[in-house]
C-alpha positions in Angstrom: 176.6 -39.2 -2.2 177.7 -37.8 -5.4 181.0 -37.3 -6.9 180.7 -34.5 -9.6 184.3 -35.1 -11.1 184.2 -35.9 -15.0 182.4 -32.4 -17.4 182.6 -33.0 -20.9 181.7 -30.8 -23.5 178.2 -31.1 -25.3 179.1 -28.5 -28.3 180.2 -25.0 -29.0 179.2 -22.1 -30.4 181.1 -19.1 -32.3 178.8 -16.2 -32.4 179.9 -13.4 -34.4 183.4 -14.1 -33.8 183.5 -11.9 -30.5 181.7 -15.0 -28.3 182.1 -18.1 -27.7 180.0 -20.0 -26.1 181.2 -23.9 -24.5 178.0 -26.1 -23.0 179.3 -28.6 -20.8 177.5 -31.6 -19.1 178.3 -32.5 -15.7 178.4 -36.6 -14.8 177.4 -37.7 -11.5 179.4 -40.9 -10.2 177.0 -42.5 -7.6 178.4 -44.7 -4.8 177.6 -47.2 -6.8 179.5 -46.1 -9.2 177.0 -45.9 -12.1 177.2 -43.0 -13.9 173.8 -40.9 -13.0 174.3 -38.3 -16.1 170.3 -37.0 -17.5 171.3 -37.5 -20.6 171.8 -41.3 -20.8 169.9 -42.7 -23.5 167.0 -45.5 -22.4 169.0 -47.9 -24.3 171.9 -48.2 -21.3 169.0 -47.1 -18.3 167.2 -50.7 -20.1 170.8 -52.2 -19.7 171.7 -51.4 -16.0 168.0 -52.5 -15.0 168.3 -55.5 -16.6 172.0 -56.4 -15.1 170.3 -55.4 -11.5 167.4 -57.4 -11.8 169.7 -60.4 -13.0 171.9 -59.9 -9.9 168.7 -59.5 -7.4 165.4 -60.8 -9.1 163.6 -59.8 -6.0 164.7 -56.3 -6.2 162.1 -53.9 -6.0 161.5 -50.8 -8.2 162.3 -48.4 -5.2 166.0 -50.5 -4.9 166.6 -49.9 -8.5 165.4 -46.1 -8.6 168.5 -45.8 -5.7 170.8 -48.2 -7.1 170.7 -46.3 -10.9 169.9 -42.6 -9.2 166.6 -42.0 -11.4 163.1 -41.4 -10.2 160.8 -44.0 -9.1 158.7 -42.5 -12.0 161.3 -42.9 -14.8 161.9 -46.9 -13.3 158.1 -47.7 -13.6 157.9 -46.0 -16.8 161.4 -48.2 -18.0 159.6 -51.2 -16.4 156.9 -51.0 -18.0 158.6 -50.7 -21.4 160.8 -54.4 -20.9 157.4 -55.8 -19.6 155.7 -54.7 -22.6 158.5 -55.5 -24.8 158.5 -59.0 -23.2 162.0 -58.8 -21.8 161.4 -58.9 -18.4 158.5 -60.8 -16.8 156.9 -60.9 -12.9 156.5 -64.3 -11.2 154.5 -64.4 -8.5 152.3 -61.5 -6.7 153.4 -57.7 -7.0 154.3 -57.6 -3.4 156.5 -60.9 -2.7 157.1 -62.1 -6.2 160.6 -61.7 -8.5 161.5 -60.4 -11.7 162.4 -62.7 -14.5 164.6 -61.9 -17.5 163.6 -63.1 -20.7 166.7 -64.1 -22.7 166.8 -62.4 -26.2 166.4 -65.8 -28.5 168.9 -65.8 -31.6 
């Protein structure tokens, strides 16, 4: 269930000085209470995906597409990208194994 309560405003436009026109974006507050707005940027999808996987390492990518409110498409596209990336890792088979987060190394 979703909770449309927060619209902020995106931008506005003056045209001509007779219209004015005010975009708005709605936010979606999941039960989870992760904000499920289109517009995040992959930077804080990367972020939520990789605090869920620390949380459950044997969560699969249909828990995570729930948990964050994307498509299973956009998590296998975002897992894809922190495999290749080499911050997340797969131990074990596809089926039964567990994701692995690879610690950035400063």
């Amino acid at each position: 269930m979703k909770d449309f309560t927060k619209s902020s405003a995106i931008t506005s436009f003056d045209l001509d000085h007779r219209v004015k026109v005010n975009l708005f974006r709605r936010t979606a507050i999941g039960t989870n209470g992760i904000s499920e707005t289109k517009n995040e940027t992959n930077d804080t999808k990367e972020t939520i995906a990789l605090s869920l996987i620390r949380e459950n390492p044997a969560i699969t990518q249909k828990e995570i597409k729930e948990k964050m409110g994307i498509s299973l498409v956009t998590v296998k596209r975002l897992m894809a990208k922190l495999q290749k990336s080499g911050r997340i890792q797969r131990k074990g088979s596809s089926r039964s194994g567990t994701w692995q987060v690879e610690e950035p190394k400063d």
